[in-house]
N, C-alpha and C positions, 0 to 999 in steps of 0.2 A: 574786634568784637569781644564783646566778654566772656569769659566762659559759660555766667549762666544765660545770657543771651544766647548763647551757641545750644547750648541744649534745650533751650525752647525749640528756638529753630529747628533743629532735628528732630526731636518729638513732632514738630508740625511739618514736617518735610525730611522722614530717612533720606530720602536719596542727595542731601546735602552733605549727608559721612562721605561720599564715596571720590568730592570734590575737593579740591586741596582751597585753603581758605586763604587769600591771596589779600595783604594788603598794601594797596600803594604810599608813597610818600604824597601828601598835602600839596597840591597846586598853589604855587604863592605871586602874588603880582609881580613881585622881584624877581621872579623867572621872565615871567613875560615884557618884563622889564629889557632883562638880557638877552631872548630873541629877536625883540626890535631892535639894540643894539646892536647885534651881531646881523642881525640883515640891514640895518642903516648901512651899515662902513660897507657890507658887501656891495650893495647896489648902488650906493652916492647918494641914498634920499634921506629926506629928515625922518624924524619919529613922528610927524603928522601923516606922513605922505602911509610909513608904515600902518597907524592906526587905521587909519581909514579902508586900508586892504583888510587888514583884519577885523574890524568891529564897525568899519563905515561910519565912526566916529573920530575925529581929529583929535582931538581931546583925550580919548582912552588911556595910551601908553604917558601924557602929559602926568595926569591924572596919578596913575600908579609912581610916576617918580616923584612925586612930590608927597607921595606915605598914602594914598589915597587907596581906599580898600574896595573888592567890588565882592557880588552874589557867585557863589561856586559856579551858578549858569552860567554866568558871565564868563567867567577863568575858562572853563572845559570848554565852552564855546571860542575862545578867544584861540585857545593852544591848538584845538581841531584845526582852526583856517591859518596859524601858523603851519600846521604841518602838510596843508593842503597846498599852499603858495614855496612851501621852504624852497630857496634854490638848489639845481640836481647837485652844483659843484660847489656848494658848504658842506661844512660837514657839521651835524644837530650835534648841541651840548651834551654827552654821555650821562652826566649827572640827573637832564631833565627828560622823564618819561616821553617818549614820544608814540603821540595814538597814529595809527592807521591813516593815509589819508582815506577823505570818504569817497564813495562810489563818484561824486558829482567832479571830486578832481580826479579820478582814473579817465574819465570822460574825454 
């Protein structure tokens, strides 16, 4: 965020000084690229079999390898149900942010 962004911000919300301002690295397809990869070879299935667990589209991870770009929804959406389905004994790529799984996979 900019700094003069930043200072709107707090002028319209003090209580934002007291949070530390947190920025992630950019979700990229070629991430998700390489969680279908890395859970393909674990599990024995294709990258369709993968898409489909994660976006209930065959096509998706197709899609991203072949340079193909998707809506941020999509990506944060995609990376969620990777990290809801991830297997217990892989172990997640260090480099790519992993979110929480959600309450429906603690279930």
């Amino acid at each position: 965020m900019s700094s003069f962004r930043r200072r709107i911000a707090l002028a319209i919300c003090p209580e934002l000084s007291r949070q530390p301002l947190v920025v992630r690295a950019p979700m990229r397809p070629s991430d998700l690229v390489r969680l279908s990869f890395l859970m393909e070879c674990h599990l024995g299935v294709t990258h369709w079999a993968v898409s489909m667990r994660v976006a209930s589209k065959g096509d998706l991870i197709d899609r991203f390898k072949a340079g193909g770009d998707a809506r941020s929804a999509t990506i944060i959406k995609a990376l969620q149900r990777f990290s809801d389905i991830w297997p217990t004994d892989l172990e997640w790529p260090s480099d790519i942010p992993r979110p929480d799984p959600s309450q429906e996979a603690v279930r």
